[in-house]
PDB file of N, CA, C and O in Angstrom:
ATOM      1  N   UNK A   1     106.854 165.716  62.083  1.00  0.00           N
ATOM      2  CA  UNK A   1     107.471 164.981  63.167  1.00  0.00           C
ATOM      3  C   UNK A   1     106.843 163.600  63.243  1.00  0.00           C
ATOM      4  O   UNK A   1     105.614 163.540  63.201  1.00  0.00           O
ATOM      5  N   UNK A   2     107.565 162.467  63.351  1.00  0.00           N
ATOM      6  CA  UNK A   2     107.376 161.090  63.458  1.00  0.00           C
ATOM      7  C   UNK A   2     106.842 160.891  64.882  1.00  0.00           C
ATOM      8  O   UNK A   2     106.963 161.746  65.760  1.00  0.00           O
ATOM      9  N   UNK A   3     106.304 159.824  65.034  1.00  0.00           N
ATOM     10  CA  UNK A   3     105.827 159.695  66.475  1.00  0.00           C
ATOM     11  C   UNK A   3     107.218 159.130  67.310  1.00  0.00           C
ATOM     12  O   UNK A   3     107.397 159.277  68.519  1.00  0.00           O
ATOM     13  N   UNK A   4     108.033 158.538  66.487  1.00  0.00           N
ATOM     14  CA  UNK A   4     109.210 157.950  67.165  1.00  0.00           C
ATOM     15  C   UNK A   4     109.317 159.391  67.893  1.00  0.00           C
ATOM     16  O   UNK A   4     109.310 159.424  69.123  1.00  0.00           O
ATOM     17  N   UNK A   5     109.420 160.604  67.123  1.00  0.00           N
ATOM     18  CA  UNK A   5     110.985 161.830  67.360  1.00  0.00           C
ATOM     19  C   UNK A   5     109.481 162.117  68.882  1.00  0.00           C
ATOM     20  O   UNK A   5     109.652 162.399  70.068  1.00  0.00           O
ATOM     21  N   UNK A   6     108.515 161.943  68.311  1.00  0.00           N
ATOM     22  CA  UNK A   6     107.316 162.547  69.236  1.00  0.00           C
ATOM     23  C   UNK A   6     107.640 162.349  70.689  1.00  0.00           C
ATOM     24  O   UNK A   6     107.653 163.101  71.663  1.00  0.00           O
ATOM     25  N   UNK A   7     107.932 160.892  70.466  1.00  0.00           N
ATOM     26  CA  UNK A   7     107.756 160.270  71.971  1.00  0.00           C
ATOM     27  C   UNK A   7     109.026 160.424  72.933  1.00  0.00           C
ATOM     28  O   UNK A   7     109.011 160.427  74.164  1.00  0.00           O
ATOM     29  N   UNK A   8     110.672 160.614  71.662  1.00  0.00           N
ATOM     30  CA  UNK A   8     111.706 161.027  72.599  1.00  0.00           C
ATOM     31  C   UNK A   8     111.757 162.046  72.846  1.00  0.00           C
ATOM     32  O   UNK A   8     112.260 162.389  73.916  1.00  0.00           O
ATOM     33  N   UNK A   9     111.105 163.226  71.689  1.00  0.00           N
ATOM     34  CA  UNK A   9     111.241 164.516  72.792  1.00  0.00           C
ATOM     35  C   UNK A   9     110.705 164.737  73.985  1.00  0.00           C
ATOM     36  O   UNK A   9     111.366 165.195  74.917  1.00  0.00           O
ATOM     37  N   UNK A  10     109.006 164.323  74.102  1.00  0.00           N
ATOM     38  CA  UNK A  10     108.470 164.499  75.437  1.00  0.00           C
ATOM     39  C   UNK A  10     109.381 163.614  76.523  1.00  0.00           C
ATOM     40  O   UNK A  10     109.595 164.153  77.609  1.00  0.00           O
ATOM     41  N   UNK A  11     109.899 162.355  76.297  1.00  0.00           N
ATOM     42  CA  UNK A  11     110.585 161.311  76.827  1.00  0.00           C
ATOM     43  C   UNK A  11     111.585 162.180  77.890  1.00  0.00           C
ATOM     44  O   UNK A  11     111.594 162.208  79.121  1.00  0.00           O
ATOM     45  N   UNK A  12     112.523 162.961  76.760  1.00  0.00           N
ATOM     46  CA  UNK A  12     113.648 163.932  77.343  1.00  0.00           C
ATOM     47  C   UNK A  12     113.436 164.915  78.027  1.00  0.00           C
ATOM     48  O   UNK A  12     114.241 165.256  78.894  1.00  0.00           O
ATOM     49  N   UNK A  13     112.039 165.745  77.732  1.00  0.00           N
ATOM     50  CA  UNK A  13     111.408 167.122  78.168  1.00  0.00           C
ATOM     51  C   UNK A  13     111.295 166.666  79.727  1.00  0.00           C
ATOM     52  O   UNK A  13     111.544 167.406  80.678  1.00  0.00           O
ATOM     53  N   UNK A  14     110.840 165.201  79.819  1.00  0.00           N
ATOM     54  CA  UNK A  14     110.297 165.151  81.255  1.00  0.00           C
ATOM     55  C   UNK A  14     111.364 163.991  81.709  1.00  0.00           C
ATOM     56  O   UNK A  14     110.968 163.113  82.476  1.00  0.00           O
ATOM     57  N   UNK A  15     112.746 163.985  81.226  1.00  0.00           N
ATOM     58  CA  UNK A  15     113.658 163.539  82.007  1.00  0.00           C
ATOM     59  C   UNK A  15     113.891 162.216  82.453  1.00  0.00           C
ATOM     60  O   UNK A  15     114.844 161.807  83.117  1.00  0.00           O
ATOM     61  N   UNK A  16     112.586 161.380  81.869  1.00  0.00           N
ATOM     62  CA  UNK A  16     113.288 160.006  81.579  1.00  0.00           C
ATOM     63  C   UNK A  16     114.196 159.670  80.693  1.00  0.00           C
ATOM     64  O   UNK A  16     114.642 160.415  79.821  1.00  0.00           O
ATOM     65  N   UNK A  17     114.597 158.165  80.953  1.00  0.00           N
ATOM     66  CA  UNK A  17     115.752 157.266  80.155  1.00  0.00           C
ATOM     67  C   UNK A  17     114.339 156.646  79.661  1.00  0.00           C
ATOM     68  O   UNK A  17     113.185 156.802  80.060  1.00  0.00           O
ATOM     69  N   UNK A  18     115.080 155.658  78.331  1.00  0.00           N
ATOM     70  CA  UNK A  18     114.580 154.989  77.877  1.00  0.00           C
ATOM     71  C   UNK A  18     114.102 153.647  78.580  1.00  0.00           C
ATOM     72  O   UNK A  18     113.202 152.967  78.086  1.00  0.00           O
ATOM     73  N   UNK A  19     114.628 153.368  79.535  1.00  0.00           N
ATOM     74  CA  UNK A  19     114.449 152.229  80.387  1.00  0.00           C
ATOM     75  C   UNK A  19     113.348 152.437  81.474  1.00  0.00           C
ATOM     76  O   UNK A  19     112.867 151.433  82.000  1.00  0.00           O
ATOM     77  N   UNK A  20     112.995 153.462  81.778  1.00  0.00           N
ATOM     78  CA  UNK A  20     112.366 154.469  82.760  1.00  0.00           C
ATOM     79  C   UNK A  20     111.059 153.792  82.160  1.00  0.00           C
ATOM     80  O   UNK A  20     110.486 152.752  82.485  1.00  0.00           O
ATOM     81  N   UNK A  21     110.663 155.138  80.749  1.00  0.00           N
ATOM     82  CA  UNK A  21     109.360 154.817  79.771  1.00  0.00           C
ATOM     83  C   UNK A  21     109.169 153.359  79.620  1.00  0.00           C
ATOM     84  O   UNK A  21     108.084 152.848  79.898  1.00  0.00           O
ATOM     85  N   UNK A  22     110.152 152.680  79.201  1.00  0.00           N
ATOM     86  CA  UNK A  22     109.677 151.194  79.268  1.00  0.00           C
ATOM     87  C   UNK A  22     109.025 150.217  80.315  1.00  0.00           C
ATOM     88  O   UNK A  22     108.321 149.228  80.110  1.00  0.00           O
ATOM     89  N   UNK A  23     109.538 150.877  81.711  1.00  0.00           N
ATOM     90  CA  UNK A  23     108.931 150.166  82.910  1.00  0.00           C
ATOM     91  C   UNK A  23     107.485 150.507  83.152  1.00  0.00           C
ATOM     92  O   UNK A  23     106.631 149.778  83.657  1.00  0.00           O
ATOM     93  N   UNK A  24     107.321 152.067  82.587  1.00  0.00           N
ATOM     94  CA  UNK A  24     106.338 152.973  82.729  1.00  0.00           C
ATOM     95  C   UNK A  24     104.668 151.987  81.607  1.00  0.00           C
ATOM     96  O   UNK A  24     103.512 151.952  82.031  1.00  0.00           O
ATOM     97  N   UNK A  25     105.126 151.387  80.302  1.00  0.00           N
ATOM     98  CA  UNK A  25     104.439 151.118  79.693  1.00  0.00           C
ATOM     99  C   UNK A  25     104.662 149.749  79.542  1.00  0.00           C
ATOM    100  O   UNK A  25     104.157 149.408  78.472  1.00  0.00           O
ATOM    101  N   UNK A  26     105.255 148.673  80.192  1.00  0.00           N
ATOM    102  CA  UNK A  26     105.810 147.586  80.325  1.00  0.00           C
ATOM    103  C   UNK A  26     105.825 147.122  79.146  1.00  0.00           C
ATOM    104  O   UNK A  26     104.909 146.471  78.644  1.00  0.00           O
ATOM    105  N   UNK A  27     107.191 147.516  78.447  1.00  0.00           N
ATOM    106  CA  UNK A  27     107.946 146.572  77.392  1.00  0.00           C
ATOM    107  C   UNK A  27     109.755 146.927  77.802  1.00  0.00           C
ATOM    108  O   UNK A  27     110.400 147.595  78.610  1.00  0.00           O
ATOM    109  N   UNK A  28     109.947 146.142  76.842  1.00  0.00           N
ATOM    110  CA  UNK A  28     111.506 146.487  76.844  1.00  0.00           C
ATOM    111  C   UNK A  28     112.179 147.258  76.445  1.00  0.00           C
ATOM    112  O   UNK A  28     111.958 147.616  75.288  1.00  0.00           O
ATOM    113  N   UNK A  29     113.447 147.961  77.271  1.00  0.00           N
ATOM    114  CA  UNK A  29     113.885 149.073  76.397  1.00  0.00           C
ATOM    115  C   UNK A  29     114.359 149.124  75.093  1.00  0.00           C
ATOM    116  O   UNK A  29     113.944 150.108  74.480  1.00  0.00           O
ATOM    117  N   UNK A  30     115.062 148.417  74.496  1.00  0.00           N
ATOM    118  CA  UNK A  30     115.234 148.138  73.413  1.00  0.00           C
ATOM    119  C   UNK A  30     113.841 148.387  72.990  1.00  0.00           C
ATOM    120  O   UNK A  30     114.522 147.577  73.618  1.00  0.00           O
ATOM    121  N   UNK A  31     112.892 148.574  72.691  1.00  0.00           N
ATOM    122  CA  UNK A  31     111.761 148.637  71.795  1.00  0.00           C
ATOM    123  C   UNK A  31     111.357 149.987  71.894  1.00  0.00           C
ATOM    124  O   UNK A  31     110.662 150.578  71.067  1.00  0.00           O
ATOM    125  N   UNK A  32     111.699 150.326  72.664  1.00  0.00           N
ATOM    126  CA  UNK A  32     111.572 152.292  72.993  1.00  0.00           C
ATOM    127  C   UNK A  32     112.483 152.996  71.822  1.00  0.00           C
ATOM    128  O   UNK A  32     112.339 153.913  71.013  1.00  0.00           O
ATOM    129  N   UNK A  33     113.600 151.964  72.220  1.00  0.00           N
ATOM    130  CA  UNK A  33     114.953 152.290  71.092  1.00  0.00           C
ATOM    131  C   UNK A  33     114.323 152.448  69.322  1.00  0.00           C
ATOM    132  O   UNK A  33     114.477 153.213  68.370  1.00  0.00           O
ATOM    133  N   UNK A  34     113.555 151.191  69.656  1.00  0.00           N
ATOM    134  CA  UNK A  34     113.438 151.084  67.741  1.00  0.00           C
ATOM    135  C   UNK A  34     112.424 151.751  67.164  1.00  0.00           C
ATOM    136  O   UNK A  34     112.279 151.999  65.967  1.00  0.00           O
ATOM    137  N   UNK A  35     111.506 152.122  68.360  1.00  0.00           N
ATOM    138  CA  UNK A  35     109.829 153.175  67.799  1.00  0.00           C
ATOM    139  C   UNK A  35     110.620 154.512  67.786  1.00  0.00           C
ATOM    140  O   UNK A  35     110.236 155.262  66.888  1.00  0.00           O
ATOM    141  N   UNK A  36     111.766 155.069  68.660  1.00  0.00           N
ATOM    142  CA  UNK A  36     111.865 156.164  68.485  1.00  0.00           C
ATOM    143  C   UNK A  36     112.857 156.368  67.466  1.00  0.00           C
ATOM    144  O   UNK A  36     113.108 157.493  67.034  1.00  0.00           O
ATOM    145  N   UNK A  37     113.487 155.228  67.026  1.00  0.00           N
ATOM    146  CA  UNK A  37     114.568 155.749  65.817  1.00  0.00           C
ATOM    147  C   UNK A  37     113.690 155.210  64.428  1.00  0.00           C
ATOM    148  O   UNK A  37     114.296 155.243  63.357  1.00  0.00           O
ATOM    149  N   UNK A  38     112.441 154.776  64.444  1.00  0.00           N
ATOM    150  CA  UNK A  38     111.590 154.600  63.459  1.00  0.00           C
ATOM    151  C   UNK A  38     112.205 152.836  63.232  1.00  0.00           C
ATOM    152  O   UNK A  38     112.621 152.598  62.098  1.00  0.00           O
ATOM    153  N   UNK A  39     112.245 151.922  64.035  1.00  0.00           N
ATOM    154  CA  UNK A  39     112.967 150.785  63.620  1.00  0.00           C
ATOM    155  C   UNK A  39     111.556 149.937  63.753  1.00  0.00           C
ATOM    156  O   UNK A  39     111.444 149.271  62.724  1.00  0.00           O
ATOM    157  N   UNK A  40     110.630 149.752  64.486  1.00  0.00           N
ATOM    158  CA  UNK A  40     109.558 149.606  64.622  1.00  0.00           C
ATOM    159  C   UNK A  40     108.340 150.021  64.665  1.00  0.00           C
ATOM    160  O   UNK A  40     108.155 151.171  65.066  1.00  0.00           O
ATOM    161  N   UNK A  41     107.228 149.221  64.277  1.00  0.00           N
ATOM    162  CA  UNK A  41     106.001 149.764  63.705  1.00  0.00           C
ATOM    163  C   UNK A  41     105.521 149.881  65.886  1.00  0.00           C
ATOM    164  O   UNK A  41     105.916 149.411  66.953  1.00  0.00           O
ATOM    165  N   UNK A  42     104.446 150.851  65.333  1.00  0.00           N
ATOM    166  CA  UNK A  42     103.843 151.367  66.620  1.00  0.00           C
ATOM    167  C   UNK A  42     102.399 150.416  67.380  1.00  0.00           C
ATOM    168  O   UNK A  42     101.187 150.306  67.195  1.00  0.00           O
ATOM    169  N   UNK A  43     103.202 150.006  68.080  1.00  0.00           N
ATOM    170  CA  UNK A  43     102.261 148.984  68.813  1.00  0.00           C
ATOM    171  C   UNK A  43     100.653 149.310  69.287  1.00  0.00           C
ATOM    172  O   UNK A  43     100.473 150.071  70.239  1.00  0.00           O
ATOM    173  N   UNK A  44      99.450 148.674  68.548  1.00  0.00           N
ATOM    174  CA  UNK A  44      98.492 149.282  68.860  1.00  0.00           C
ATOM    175  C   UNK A  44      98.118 148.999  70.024  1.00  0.00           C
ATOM    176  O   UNK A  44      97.411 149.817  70.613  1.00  0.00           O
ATOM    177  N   UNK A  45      98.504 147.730  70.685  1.00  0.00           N
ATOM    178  CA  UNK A  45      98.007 147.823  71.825  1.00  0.00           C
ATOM    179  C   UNK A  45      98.586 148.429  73.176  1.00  0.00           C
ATOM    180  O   UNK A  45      98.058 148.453  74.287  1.00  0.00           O
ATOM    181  N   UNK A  46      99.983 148.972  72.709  1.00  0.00           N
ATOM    182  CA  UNK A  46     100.084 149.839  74.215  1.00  0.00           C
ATOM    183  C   UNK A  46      99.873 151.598  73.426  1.00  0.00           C
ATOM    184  O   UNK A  46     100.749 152.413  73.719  1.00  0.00           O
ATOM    185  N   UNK A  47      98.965 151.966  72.675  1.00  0.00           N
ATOM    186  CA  UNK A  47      98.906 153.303  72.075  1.00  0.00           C
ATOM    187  C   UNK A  47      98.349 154.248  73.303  1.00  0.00           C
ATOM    188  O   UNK A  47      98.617 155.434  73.496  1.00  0.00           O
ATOM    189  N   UNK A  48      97.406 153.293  74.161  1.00  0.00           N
ATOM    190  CA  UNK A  48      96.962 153.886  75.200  1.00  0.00           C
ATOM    191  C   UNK A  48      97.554 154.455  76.527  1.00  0.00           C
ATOM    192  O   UNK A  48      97.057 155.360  77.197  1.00  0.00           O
ATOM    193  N   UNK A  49      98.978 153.602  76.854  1.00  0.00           N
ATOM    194  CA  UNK A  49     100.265 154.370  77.425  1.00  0.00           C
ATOM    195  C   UNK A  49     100.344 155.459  76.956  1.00  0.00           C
ATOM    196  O   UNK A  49      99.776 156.450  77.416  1.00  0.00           O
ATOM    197  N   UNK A  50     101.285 155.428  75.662  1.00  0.00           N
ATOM    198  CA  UNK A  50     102.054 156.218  75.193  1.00  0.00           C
ATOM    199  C   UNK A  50     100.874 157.629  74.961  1.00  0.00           C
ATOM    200  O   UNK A  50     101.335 158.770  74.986  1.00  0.00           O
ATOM    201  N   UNK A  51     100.043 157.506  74.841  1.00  0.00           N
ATOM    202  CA  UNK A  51      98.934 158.909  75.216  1.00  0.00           C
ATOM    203  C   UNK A  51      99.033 159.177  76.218  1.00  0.00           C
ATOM    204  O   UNK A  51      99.307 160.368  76.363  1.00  0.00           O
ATOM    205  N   UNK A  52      98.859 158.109  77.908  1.00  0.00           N
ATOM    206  CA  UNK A  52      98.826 159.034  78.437  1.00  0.00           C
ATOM    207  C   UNK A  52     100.259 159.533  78.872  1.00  0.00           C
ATOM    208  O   UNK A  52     100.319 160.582  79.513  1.00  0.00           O
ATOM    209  N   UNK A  53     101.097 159.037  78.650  1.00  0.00           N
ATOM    210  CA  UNK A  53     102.880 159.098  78.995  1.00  0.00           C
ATOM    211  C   UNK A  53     102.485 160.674  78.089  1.00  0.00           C
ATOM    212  O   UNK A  53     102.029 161.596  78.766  1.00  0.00           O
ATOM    213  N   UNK A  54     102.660 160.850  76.814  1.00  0.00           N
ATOM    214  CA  UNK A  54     102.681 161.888  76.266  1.00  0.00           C
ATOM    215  C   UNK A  54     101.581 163.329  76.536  1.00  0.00           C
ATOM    216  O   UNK A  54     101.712 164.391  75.927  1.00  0.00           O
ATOM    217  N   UNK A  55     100.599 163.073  77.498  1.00  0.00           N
ATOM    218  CA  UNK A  55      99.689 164.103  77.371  1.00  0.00           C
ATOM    219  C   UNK A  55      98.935 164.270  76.521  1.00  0.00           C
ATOM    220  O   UNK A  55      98.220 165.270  76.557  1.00  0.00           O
ATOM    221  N   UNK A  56      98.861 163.553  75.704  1.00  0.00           N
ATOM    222  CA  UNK A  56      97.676 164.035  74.514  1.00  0.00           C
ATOM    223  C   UNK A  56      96.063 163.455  74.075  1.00  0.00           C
ATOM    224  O   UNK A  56      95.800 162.253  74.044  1.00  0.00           O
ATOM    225  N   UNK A  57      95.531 164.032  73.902  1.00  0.00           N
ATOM    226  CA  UNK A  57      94.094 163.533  73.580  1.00  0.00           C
ATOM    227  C   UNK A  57      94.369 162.761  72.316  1.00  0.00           C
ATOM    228  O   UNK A  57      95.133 163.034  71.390  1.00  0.00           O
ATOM    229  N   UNK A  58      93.318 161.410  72.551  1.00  0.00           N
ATOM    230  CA  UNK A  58      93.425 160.411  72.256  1.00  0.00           C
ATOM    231  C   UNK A  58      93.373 160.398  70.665  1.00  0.00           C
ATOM    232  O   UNK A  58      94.074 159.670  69.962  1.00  0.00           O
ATOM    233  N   UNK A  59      92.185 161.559  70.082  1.00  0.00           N
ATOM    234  CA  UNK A  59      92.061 161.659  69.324  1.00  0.00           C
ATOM    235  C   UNK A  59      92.841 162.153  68.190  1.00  0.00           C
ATOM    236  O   UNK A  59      92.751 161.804  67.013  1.00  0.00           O
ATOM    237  N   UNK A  60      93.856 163.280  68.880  1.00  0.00           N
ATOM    238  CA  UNK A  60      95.050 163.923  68.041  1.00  0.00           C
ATOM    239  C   UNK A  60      96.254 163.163  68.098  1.00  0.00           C
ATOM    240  O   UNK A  60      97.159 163.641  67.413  1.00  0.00           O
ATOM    241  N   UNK A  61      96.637 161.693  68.966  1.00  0.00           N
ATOM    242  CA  UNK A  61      97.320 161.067  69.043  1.00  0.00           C
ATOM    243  C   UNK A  61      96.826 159.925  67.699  1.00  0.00           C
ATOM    244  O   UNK A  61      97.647 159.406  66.943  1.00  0.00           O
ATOM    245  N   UNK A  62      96.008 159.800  67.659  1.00  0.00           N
ATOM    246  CA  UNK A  62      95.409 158.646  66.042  1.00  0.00           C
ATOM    247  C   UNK A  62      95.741 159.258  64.840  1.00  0.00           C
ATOM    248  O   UNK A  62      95.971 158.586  63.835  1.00  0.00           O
ATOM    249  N   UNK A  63      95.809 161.022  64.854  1.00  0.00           N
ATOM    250  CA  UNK A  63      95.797 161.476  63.906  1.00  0.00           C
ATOM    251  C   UNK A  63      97.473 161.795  63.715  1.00  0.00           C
ATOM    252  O   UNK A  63      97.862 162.240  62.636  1.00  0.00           O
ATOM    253  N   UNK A  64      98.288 161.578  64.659  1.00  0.00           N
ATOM    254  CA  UNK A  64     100.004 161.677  64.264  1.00  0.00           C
ATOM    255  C   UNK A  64      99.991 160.219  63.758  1.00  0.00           C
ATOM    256  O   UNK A  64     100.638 159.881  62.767  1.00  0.00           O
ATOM    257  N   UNK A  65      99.356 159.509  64.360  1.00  0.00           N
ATOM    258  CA  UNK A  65     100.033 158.145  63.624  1.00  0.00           C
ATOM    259  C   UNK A  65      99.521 158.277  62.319  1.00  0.00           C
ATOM    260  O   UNK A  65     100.336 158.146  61.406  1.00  0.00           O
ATOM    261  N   UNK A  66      98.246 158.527  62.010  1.00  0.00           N
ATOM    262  CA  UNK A  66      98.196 158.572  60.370  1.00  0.00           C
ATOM    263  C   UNK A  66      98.750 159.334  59.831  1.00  0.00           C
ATOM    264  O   UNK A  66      98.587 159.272  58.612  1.00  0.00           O
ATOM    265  N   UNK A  67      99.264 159.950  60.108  1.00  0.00           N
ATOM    266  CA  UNK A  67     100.693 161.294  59.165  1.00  0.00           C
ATOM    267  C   UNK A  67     101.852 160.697  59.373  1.00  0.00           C
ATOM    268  O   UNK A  67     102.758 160.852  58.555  1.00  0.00           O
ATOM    269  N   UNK A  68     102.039 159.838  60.610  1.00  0.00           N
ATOM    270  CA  UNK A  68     102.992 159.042  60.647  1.00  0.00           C
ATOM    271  C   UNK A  68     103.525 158.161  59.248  1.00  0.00           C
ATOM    272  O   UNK A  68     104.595 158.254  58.646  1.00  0.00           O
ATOM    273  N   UNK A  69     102.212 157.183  58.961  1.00  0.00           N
ATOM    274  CA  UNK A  69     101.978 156.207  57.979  1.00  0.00           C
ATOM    275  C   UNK A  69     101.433 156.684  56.935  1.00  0.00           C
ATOM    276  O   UNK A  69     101.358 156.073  55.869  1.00  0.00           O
ATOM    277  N   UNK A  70     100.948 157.958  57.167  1.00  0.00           N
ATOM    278  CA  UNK A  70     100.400 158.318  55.431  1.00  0.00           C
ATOM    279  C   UNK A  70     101.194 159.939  55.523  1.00  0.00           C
ATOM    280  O   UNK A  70     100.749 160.874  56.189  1.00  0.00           O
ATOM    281  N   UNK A  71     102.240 159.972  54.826  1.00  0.00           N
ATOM    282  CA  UNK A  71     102.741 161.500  55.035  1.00  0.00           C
ATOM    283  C   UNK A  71     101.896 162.545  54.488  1.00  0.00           C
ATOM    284  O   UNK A  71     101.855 163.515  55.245  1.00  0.00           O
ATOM    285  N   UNK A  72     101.226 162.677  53.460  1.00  0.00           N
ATOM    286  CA  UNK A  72     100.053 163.294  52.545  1.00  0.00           C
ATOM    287  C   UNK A  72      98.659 163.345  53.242  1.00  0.00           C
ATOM    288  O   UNK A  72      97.625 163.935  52.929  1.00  0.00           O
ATOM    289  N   UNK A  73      98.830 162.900  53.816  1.00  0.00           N
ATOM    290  CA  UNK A  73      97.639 162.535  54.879  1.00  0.00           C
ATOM    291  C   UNK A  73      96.848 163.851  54.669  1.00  0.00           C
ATOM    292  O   UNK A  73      95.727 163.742  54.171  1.00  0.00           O
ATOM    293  N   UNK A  74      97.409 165.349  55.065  1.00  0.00           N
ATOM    294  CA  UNK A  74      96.625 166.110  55.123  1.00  0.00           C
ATOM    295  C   UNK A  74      96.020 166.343  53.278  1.00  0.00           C
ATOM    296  O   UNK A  74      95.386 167.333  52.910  1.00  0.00           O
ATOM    297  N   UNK A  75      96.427 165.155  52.350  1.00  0.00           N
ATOM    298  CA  UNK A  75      96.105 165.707  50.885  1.00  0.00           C
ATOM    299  C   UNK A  75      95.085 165.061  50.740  1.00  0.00           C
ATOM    300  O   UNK A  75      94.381 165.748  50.000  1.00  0.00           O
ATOM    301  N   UNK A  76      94.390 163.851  51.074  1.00  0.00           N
ATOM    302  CA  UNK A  76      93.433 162.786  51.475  1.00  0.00           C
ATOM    303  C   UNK A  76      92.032 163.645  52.033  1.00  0.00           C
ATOM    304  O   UNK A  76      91.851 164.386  52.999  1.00  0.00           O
ATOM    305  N   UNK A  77      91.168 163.167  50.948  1.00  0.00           N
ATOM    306  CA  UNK A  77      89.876 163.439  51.181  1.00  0.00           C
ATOM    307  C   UNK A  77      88.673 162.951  51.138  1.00  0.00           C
ATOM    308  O   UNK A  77      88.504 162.298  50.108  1.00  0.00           O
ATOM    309  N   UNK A  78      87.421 163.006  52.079  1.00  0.00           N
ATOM    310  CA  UNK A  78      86.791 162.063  52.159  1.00  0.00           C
ATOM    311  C   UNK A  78      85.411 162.446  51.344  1.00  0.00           C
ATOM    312  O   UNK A  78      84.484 163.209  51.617  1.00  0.00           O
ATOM    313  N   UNK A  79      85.652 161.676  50.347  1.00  0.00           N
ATOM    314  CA  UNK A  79      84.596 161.399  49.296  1.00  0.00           C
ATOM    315  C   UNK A  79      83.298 160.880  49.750  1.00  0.00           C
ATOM    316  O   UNK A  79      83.333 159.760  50.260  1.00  0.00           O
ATOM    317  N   UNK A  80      81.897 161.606  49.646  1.00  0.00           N
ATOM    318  CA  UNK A  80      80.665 160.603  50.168  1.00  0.00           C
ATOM    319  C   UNK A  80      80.124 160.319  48.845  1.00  0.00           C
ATOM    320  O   UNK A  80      79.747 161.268  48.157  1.00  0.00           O
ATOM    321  N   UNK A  81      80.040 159.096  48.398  1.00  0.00           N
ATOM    322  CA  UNK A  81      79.074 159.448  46.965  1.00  0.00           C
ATOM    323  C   UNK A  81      77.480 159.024  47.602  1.00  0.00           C
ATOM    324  O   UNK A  81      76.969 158.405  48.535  1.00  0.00           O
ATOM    325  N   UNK A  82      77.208 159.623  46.699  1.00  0.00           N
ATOM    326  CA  UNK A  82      75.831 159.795  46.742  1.00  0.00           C
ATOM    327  C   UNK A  82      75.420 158.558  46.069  1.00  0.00           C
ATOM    328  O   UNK A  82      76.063 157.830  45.313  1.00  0.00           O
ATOM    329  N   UNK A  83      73.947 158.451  46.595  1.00  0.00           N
ATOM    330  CA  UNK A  83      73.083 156.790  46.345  1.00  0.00           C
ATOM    331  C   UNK A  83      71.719 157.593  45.548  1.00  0.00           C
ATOM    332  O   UNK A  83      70.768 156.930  45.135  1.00  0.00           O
TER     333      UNK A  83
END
């Protein structure tokens, strides 16, 4: 799941419009429009809304956006080399 589809399902679950969420995180609706149909990249500086609009800890919200942007994400591993 994309964070776009992320943010309209909870969006719908709790019965806002798109114009609603936008007043809620002050941007325009149209831009609600284009993160949730994947038309736009995800704004880092209102990420902190859209956590708490969505309920989620902050930390598992960083980690949809990188599956967002890296789909393999869970194939990615972190190498320490040794000194």
């Amino acid at each position: 799941m994309t964070i776009g589809e992320l943010i309209r399902r909870n969006r719908e679950e709790l019965g806002f419009s798109q114009a609603e969420l936008a007043r809620m995180i002050k941007c325009r609706p149209n831009f609600i429009s284009m993160i949730e149909n994947g038309h736009a990249r995800f704004p880092r500086r209102r990420w902190l809304a859209f956590v708490e609009f969505l309920g989620l800890d902050h930390l598992e919200f960083l980690e949809m956006i990188l599956e967002d942007l890296l789909p393999d994400f869970e194939d990615y591993r972190v190498i320490k080399r040794r000194r």
